[in-house]
N, C-alpha and C positions, 0 to 999 in steps of 0.2 A: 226514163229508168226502166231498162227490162224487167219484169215478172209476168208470176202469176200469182193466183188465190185459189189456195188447194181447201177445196169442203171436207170436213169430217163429220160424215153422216148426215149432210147440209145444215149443220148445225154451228161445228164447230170454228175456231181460229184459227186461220192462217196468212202468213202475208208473204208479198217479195213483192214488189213493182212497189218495192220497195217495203216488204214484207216477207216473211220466211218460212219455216215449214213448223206444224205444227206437228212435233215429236208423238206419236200416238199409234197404240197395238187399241182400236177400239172397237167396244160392241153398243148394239142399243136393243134393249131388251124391256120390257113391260113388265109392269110387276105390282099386283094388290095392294095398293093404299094401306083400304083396312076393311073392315068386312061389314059396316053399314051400309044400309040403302037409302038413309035419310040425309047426307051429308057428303062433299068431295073433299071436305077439307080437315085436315089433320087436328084430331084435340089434344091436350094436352096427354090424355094416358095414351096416345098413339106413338108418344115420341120414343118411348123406349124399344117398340118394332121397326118403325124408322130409322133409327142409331142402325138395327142388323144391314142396312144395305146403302144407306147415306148419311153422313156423318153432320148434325147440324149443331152442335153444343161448340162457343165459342173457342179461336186457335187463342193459345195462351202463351206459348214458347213457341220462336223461330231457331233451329238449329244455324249455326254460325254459316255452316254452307249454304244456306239457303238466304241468308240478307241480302247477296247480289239480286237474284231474283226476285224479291220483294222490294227490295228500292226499285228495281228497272220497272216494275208496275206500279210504286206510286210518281215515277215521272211520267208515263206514258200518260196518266191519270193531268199530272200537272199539264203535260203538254196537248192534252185532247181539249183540255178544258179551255186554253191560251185560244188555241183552233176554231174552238166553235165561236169566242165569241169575236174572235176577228172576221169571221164569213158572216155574221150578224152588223158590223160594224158596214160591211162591204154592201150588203144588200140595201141596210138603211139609208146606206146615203145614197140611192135613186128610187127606193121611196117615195116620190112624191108625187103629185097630179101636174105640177109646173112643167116635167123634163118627157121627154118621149117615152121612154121607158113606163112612165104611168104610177100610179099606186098598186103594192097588191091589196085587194078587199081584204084580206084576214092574212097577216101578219102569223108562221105558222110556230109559234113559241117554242111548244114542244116537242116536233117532229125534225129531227136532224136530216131527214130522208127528204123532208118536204122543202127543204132549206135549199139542200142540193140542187134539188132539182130547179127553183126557183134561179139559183146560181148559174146553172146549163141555161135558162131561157135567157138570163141577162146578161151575165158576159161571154159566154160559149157560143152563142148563138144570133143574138143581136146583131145588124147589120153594122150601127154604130159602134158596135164594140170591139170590131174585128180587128186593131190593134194591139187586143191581149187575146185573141182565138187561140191560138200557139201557148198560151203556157194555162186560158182556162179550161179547154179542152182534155188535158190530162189532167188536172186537178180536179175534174169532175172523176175521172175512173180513179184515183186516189180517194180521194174523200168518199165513196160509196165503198171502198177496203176498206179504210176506217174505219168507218160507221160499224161493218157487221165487226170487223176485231173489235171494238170498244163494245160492243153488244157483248159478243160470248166471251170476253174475257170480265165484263162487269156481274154478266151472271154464271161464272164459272163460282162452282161452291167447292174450296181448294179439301180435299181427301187426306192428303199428306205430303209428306216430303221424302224423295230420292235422293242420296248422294250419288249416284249414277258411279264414273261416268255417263253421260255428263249430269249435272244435278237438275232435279226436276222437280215440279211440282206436279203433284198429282192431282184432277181435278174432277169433278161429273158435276153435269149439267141432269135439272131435273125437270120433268116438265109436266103436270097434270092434264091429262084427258078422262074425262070424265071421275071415273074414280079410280080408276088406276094412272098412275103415272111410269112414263117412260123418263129412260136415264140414258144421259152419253159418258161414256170416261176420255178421258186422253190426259198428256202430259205438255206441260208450259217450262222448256227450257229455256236458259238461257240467251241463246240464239234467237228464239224467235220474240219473245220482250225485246230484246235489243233492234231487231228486224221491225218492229211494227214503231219503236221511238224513231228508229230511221228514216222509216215513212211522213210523221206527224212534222219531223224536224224540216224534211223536202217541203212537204205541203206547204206548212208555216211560210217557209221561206219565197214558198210560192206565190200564195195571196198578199206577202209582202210589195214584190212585184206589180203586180195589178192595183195594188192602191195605189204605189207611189206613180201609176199611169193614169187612174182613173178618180179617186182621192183627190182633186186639183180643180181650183176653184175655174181653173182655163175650159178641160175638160166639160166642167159641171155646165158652164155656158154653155157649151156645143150640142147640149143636149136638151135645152130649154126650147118650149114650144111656143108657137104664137096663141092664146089665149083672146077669147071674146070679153066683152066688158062684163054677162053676165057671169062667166067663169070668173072671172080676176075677182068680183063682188061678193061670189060665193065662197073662195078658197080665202077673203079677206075674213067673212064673218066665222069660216069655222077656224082658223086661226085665234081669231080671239076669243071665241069661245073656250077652244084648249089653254085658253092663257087664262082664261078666268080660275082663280077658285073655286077649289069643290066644296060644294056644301057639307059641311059636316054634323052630324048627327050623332049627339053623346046619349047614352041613356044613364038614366041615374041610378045610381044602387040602391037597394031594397030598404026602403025606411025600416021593418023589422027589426 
């Protein structure tokens, strides 16, 4: 799939490589918090200075022109989410100390970035795995577009709304450094939600692909290793160990 990923103020959303452009006249400019030196972070009597240049009091009406655009980001949301844990699913099952591939030490829960990469090392890259290199190899530079659109558009904090042409949402990213915090603005049109489900729908479809080659108890053989008696004895007892139950520990509530 041809593209690119256009940065706004290297912050912003954009896709096409199966991603689109992200609509935007924007600045990034610095601006006083608030005027303590004991504190970076906003209190409650800061919020009504805050309101002057960022708008944080919850949206309560969507105008009718603007639902396309809010539906296409709670799919992108539905389908990011289907995404992640299919590349979790993928990784897991070579997981293990049995198969060449190995265990990884620390399993990286919540870094999407770390997930990637781990993905690049085992099926993009592996010697055994080189009959999906061709469809893992671009799904690594997909899935790394993803990730930052899924970033700034989770922390995009929406401003308002455009009928345009074409309709838009208005949005700024806000971001503390020390005690002033810097702001990006730009616009979330139609097009590019639509551009970035695009992307999520390709990917999906992508590691679909790869499981249904690599997913396969045939496969899963081929990649099993010769083990020593000590090893076999080892990965026996900590196997049961994971099968044991966990001890649990209730505490009693307060006689009082």
């Amino acid at each position: 799939m041809p593209g690119f990923f256009l940065r706004l103020c290297r912050f912003f959303f954009v896709t096409r490589c199966c991603g689109g452009d992200f609509a935007t006249t924007s600045t990034a400019r610095v601006k006083r918090a608030h005027a303590s030196d004991h504190s970076s972070t906003l209190s409650f009597a800061d919020l009504a200075m805050t309101e002057a240049f960022i708008h944080v009091h919850p949206i309560r009406q969507i105008p009718s022109y603007a639902e396309p655009l809010v539906r296409s980001i709670g799919l992108a949301y539905l389908r990011f989410g289907r995404l992640e844990q299919h590349l979790d699913f993928l990784l897991q099952s070579i997981n293990d100390p049995r198969l060449v591939t190995g265990a990884i030490p620390k399993y990286p829960d919540t870094s999407f970035r770390l997930r990637v990469k781990l993905f690049k090392e085992r099926f993009a890259q592996h010697p055994r795995f080189a009959h999906v290199h061709h469809i893992a190899n671009p799904v690594v530079v997909g899935l790394r577009k993803a990730n930052r659109s899924r970033v700034r558009l989770v922390h995009s904090n929406i401003q308002g709304f455009d009928e345009g042409p074409p309709p838009a949402i208005r949005c700024k990213i806000a971001k503390f450094v020390g005690r002033d915090v810097k702001t990006w603005d730009g616009n979330w049109t139609l097009q590019n939600l639509e551009d970035f489900n695009t992307l999520l729908v390709h990917l999906s479809d992508d590691l679909g692909k790869i499981s249904a080659l690599t997913m396969n108890e045939g496969f899963r053989q081929s990649l099993e290793k010769e083990l020593s008696r000590t090893e076999r004895a080892t990965l026996w007892i900590q196997d049961r160990l994971r099968r044991m139950p966990r001890l649990r520990i209730e505490r009693s509530g307060s006689l009082a």
